[in-house]
C-alpha positions as CSV (number, residue, x, y, z in Angstrom):
1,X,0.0,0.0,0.0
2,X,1.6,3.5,-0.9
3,X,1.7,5.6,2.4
4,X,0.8,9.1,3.3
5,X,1.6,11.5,5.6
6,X,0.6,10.2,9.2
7,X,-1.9,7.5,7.7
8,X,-1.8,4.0,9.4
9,X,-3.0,0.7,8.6
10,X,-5.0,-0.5,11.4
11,X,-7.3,-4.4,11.3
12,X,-10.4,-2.9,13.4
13,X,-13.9,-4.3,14.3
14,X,-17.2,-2.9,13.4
15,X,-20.1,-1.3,16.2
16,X,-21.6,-3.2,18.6
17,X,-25.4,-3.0,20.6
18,X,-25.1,0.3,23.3
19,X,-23.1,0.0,25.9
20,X,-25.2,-0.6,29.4
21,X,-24.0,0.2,32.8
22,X,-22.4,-2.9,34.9
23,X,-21.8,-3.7,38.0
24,X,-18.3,-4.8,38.7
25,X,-17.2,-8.2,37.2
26,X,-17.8,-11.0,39.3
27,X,-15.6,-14.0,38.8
28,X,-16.2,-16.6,35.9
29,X,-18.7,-13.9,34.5
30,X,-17.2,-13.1,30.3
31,X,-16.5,-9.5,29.8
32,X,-20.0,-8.0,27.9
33,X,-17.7,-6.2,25.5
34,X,-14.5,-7.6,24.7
35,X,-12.9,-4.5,24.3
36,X,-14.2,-3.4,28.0
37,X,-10.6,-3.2,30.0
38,X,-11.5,-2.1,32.7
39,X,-14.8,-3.7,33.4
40,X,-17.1,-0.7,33.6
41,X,-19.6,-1.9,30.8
42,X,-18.6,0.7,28.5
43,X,-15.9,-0.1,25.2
44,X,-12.3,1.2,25.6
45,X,-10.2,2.1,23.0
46,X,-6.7,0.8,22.1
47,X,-4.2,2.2,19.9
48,X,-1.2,2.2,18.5
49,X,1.1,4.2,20.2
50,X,4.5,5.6,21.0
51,X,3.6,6.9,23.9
52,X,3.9,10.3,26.2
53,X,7.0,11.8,24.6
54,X,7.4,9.1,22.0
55,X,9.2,7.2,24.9
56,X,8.4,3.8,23.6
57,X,11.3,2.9,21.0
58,X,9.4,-0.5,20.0
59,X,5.7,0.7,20.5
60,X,2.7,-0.1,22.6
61,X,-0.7,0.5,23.2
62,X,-2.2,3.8,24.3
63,X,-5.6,2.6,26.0
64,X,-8.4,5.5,25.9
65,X,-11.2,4.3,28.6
66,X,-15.0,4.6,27.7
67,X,-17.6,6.7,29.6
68,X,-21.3,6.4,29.2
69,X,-21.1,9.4,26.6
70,X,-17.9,7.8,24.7
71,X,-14.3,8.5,24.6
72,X,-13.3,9.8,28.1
73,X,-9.9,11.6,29.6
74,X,-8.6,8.8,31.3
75,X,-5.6,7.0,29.8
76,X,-3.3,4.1,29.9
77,X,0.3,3.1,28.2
78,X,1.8,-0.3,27.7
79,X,4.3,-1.3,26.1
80,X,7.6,-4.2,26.2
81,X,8.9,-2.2,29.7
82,X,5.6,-2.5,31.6
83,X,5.7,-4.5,34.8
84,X,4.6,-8.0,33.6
85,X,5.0,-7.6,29.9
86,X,7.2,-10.4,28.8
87,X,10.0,-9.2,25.9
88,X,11.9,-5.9,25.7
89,X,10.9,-2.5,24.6
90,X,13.2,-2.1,21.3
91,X,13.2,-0.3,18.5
92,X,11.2,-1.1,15.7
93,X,9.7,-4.2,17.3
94,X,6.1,-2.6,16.5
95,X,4.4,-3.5,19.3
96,X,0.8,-3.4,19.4
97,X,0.5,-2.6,15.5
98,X,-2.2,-5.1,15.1
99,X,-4.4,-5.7,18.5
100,X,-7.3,-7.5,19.1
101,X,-10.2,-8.4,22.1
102,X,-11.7,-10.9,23.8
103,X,-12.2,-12.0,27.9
104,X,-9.6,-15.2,27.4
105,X,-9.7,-15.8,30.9
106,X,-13.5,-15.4,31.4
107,X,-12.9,-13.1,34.5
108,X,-15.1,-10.2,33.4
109,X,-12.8,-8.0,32.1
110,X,-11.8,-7.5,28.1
111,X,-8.4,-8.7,27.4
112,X,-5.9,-7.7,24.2
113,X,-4.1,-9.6,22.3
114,X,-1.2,-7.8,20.3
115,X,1.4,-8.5,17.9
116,X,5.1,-7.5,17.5
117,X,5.6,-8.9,14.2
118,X,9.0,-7.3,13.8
119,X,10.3,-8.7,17.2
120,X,13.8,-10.4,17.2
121,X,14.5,-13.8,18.5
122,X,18.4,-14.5,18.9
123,X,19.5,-14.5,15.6
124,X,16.3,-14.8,14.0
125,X,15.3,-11.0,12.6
126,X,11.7,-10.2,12.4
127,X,10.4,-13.5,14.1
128,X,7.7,-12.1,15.4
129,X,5.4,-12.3,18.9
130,X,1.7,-11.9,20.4
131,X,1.3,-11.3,24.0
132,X,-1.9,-11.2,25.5
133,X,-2.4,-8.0,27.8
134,X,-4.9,-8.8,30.9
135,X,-7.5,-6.4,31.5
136,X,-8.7,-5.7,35.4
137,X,-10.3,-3.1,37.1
138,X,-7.6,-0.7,36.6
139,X,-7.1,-1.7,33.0
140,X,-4.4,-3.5,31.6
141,X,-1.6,-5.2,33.6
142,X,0.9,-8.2,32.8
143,X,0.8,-10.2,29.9
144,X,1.3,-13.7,28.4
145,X,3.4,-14.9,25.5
146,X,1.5,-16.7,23.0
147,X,4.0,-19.3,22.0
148,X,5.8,-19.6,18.4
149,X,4.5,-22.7,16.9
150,X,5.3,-21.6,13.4
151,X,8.2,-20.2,13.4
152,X,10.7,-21.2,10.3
153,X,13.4,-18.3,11.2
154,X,14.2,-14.8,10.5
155,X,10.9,-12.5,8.5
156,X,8.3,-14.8,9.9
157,X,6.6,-11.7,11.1
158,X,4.2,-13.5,13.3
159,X,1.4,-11.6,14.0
160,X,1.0,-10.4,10.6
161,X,-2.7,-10.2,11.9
162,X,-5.0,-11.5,14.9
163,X,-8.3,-12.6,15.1
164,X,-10.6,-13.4,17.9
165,X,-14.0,-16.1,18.3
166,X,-15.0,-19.4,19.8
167,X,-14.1,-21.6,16.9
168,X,-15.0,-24.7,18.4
169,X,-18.3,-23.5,20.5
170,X,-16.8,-24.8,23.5
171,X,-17.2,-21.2,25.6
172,X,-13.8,-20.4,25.6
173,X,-12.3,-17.7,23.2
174,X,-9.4,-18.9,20.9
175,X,-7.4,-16.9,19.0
176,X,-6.1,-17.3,15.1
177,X,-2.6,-15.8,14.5
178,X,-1.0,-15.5,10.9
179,X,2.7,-16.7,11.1
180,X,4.9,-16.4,7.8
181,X,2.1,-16.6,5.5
182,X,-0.4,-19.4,7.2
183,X,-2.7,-19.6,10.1
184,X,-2.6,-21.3,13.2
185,X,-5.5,-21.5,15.8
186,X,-4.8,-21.6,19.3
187,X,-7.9,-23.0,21.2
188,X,-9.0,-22.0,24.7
189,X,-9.0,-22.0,27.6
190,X,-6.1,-19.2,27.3
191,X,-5.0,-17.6,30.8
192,X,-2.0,-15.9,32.5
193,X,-0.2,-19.0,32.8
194,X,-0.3,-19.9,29.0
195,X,-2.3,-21.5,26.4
196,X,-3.9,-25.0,26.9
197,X,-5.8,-25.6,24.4
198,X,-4.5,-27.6,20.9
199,X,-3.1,-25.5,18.1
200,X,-4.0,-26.7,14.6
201,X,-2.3,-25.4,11.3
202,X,-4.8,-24.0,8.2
203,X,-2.6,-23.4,5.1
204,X,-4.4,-23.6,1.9
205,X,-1.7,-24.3,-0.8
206,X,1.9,-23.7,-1.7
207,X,0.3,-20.6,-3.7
208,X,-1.6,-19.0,-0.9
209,X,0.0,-16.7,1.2
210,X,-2.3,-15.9,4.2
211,X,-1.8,-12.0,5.4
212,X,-5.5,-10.7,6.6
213,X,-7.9,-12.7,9.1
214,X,-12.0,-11.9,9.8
215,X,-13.7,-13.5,12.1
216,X,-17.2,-14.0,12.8
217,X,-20.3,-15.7,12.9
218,X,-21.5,-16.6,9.3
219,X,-23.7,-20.0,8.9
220,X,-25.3,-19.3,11.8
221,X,-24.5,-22.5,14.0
222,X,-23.6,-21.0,16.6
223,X,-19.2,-21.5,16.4
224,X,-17.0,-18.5,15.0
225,X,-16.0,-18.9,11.3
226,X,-12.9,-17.6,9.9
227,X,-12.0,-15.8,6.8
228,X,-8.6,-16.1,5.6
229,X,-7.1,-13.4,3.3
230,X,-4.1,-14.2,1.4
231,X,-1.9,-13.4,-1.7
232,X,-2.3,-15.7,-5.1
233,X,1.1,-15.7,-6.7
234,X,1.7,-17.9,-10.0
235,X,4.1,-17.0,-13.3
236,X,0.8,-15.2,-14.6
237,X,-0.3,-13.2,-12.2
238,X,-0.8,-12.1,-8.4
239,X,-3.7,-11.7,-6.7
240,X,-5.7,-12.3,-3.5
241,X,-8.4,-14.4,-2.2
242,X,-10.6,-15.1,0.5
243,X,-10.7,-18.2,1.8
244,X,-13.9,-19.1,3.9
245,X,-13.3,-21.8,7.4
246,X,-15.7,-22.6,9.2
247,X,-15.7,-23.7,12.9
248,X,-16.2,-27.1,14.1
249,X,-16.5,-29.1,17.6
250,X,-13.7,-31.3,16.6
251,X,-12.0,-29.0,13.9
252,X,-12.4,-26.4,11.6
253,X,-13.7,-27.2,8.2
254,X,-12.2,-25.4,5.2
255,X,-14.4,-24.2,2.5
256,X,-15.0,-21.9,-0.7
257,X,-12.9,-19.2,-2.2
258,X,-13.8,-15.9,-3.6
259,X,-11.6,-14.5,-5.9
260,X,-10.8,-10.7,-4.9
261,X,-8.4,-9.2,-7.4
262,X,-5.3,-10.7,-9.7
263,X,-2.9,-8.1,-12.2
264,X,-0.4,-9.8,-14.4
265,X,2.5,-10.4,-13.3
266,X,4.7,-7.4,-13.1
267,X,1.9,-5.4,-13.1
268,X,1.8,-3.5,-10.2
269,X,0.6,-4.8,-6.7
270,X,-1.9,-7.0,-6.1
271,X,-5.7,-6.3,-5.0
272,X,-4.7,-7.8,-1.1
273,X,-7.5,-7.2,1.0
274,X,-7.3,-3.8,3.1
275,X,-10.3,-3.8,6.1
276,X,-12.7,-6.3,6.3
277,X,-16.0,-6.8,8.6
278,X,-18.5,-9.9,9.4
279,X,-21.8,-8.5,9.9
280,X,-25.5,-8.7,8.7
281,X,-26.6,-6.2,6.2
282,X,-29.6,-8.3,4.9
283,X,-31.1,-9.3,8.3
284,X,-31.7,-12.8,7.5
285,X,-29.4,-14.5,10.6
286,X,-26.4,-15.2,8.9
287,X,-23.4,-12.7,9.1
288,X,-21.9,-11.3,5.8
289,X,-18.2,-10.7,4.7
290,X,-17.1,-7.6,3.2
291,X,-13.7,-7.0,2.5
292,X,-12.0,-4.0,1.1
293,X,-9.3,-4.5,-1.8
294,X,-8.1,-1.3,-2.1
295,X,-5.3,-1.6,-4.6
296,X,-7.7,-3.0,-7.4
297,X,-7.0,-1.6,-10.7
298,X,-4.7,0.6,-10.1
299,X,-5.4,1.6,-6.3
300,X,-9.1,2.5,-7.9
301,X,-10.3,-0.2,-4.9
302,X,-13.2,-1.7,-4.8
303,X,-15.4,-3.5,-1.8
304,X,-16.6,-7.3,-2.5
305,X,-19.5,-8.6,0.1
306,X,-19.6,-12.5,0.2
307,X,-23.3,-12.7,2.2
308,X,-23.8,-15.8,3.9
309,X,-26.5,-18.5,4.9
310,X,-26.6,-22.1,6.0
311,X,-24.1,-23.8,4.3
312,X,-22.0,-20.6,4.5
313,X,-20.9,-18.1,2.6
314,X,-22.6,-18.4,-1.0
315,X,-23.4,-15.1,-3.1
316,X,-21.4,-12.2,-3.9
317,X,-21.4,-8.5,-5.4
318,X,-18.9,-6.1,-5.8
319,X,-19.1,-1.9,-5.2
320,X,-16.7,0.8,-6.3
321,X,-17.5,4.2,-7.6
322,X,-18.8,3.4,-10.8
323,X,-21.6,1.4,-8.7
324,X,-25.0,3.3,-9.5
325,X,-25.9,5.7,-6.5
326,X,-22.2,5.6,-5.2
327,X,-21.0,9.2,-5.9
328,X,-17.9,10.2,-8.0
329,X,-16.2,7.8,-10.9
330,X,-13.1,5.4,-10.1
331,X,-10.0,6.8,-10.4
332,X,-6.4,5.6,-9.6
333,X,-5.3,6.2,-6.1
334,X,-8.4,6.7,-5.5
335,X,-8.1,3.6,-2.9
336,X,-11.9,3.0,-2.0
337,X,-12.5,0.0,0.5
338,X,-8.9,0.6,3.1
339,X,-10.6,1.3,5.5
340,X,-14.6,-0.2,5.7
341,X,-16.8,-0.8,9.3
342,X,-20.6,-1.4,9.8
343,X,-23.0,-0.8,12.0
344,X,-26.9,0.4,11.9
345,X,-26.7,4.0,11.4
346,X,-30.3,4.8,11.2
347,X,-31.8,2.3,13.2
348,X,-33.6,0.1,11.0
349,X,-32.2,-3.3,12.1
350,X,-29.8,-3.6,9.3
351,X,-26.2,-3.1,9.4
352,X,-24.5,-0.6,6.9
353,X,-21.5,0.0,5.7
354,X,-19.1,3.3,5.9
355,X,-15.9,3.1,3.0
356,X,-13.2,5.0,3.4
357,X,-11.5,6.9,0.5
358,X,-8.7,8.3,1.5
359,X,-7.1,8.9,-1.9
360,X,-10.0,10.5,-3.4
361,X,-9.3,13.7,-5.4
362,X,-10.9,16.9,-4.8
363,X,-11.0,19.5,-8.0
364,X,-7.6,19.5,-8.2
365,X,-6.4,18.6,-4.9
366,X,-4.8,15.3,-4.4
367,X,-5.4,12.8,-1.8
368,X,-7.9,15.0,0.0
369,X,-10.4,11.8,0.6
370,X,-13.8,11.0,1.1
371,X,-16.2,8.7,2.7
372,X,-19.0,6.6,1.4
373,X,-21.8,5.2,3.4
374,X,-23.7,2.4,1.8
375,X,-27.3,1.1,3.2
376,X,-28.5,-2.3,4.3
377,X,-31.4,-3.7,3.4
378,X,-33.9,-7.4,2.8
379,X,-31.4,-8.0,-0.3
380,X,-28.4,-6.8,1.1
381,X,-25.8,-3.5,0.5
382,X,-27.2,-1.1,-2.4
383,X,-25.3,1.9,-3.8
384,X,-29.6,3.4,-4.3
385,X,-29.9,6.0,-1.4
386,X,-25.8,5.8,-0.5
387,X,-24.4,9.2,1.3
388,X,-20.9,10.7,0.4
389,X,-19.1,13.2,2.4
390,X,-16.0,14.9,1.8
391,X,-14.2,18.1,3.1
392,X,-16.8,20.1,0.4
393,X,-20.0,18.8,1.9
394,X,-21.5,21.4,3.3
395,X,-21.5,21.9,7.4
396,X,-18.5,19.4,6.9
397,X,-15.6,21.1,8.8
398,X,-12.6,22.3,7.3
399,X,-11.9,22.5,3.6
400,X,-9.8,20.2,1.0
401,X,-6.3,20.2,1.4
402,X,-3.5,18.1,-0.3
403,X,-3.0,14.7,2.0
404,X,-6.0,15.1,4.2
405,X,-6.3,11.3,3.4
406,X,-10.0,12.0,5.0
407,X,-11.3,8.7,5.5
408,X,-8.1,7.0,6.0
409,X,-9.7,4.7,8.9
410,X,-13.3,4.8,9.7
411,X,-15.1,3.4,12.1
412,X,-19.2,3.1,13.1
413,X,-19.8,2.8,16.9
414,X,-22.8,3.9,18.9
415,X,-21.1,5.7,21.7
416,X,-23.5,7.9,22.8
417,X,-25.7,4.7,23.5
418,X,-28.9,6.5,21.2
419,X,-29.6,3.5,19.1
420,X,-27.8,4.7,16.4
421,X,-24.0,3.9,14.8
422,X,-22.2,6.9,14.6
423,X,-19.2,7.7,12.0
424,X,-16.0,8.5,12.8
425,X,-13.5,9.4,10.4
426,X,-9.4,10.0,10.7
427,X,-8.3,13.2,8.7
428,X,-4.7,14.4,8.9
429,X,-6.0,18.0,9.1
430,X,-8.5,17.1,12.0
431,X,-10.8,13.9,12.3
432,X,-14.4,14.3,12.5
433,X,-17.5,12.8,14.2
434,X,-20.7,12.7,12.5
435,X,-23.9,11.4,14.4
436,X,-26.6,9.0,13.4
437,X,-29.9,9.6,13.2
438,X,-33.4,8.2,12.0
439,X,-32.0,9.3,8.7
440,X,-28.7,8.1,8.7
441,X,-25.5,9.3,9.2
442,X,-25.9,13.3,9.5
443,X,-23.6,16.1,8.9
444,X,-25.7,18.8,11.5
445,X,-23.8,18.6,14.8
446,X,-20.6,17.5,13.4
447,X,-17.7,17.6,15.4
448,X,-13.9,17.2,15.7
449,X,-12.7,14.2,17.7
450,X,-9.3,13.2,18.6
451,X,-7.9,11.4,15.7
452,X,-5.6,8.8,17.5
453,X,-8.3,7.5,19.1
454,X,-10.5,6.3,15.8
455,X,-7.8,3.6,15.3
456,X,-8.1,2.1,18.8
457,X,-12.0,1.2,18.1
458,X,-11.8,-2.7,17.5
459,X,-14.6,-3.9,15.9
């Protein structure tokens, strides 16, 4: 992906039901939100971070805690040289670049598992690590290393990406880790003193090169499924795909394929998948995949949703700007679909779908960005009725500017607990929240928010 100014690639998780007010944890009682630290019912948020003073040389994680109106002023910072955190805090070990939730431990209180997929191991460069930080009432403390069952040497880079779910519906939370281009599952129960549950391999082919996991429930039996994004390489061409797993009692069960994106060989990059969400846009019971590819023809992008049912994922459609009722025309660097997250903006019982497009041109102004916001409905996502705002729209705040990169993550979340998903959006010239309402996703009360924070909402 071809940076800009200040932008980062985050792997976030899309809105969940209004936080409620809860008592504190009792023992053996999972965490309401996974991404709830602290215990006090309402989501955190966990970012990648440097720290006060950029004191971190290896990163961490800058926690934000949630109040009952959203993003509070209480903090936290962890990172390799917190009491408890196994490892060393050294540069360029990337340390909490891709994070994930869940309450591993069952005690109540949302726990996070992070990567340093640039971690050194002896002589081994880049190995690669996960620790699992332990929430508790005052947040974070300690961690656990996740041990290195796939590790072939140096530029493994485990931890490439994280994902959380109960994949064999046994009540404990297992996590998926990719490690040098394939997947391992580590099953449950997971606690401070290590992992003891099995750890199975899922590697497709010599061809497929895992680098992006989703999970979620799709066939709707009850386990976690897992989506497995990876890059296609053969003499012809490179590409990506998403390869659909499904959970199992005894094992997980691979299944279909859709085919994302391929350019000839030599051709420029491939369409690797950017974001990507589970969720229902048509209602019907069974959670949907969409996944963002946004270097598709020529960074143009493009968003592919794979909806599911019974027998798991079956059909497909695809959305960039030349979709009827999405605003604008495609255009390279355009990069529509790196950043996508759902949630039910107006209420109606269907989840939508906000696209980031932080490449988007404006008159003549490059990489000022935009963000689409596309409606779910009884047949699914529909480009009829879809919003678009950029630094133009009117009662927007601010104005276009080269490398805004305006939309470069965003994220839907109901924090002021109205019923409604509400949009944030990163800017590199200040990030913006914009309420939901009966009608949507509104610009009337729009406000500026603290852009570090809009990467630390997991979906």
């Amino acid at each position: 992906m071809r940076k800009r100014p200040t932008l980062l690639a985050a792997a976030l998780l899309a809105c969940g039901l209004p936080p409620v007010a809860l008592a504190s944890p009792a023992a053996a009682a999972p965490a309401k939100y996974a991404d709830d630290f602290n215990g006090d019912g309402y989501r955190d948020y966990a970012a990648f971070s440097h720290g006060p003073d950029s004191r971190s040389k290896g990163g961490g994680v800058l926690v934000t805690f949630g109040t009952a109106d959203g993003p509070g002023t209480k903090t936290q910072f962890i990172d390799q040289s917190s009491p408890g955190v196994p490892g060393t805090d050294e540069t360029d070990d990337d340390f909490g670049t891709v994070r994930t939730a869940a309450d591993f431990n069952g005690d109540g209180y949302g726990d996070l598992a992070v990567s340093a997929p640039h971690e050194d191991n002896g002589s081994h460069k880049d190995e690669g690590a996960v620790t699992i930080l332990w929430g508790s009432r005052t947040g974070l403390s300690g961690g656990t290393a996740v041990p290195n069952k796939g590790s072939r040497g140096s530029y493994d880079d485990m931890g490439n990406d994280l994902a959380t779910g109960d994949f064999n519906g046994d009540g404990k939370q297992d996590l998926a880790v990719v490690d040098d281009g394939r997947t391992y599952v580590y099953r449950g129960p997971i606690d401070r003193s290590g992992v003891h549950g099995s750890v199975s391999l899922l590697d497709k082919n010599a061809d497929f090169y895992a680098t992006a996991l989703i999970s979620g429930k799709v066939n709707g039996d009850g386990k976690t499924d897992l989506v497995v994004i990876g890059d296609v390489v053969n003499p012809s061409s490179i590409g990506s795909d998403a390869w659909f797993v499904a959970g199992g009692k005894a094992r997980m069960y691979p299944g279909k394929t859709l085919h994302l994106e391929s350019v000839r060989a030599g051709g420029g990059g491939s369409g690797r998948g950017g974001d990507g969400v589970i969720n229902d846009f048509d209602k019907d019971g069974y959670g949907d995949i969409a996944i963002g590819t946004y270097k598709a023809d020529h960074y143009k992008g493009r968003v592919s949703v794979w909806y599911g049912s019974a027998s798991g994922p079956d059909r497909s459609a695809r959305f960039t700007q030349a979709t009827t009722g999405i605003a604008d025309t495609p255009e390279a660097e355009d990069a529509f679909g790196a950043s996508i997250s759902a949630g039910d903006t107006n209420g109606d019982g269907y989840r939508d779908l906000a696209i980031g497009v932080y490449g988007e041109k404006e008159r003549t102004i490059p990489y000022a960005g935009g963000v689409a916001v596309l409606y779910g409905s009884a047949s699914g996502l529909s480009g009829t009725g879809s919003k678009w705002f950029t630094r133009s729209s009117p009662g927007v705040p601010g104005y276009p500017q080269e490398d805004d990169a305006f939309g470069g993550t965003v994220r839907l979340r109901d924090a002021d607990r109205d019923g409604y998903a509400d949009l944030y959006v990163t800017g590199n010239y200040g990030s913006l929240l914009m309420l939901g309402s009966p009608a949507g996703i509104t610009i009337r009360g729009a406000t500026t928010v603290d852009g570090d924070i809009i990467p630390g909402m997991l979906q």
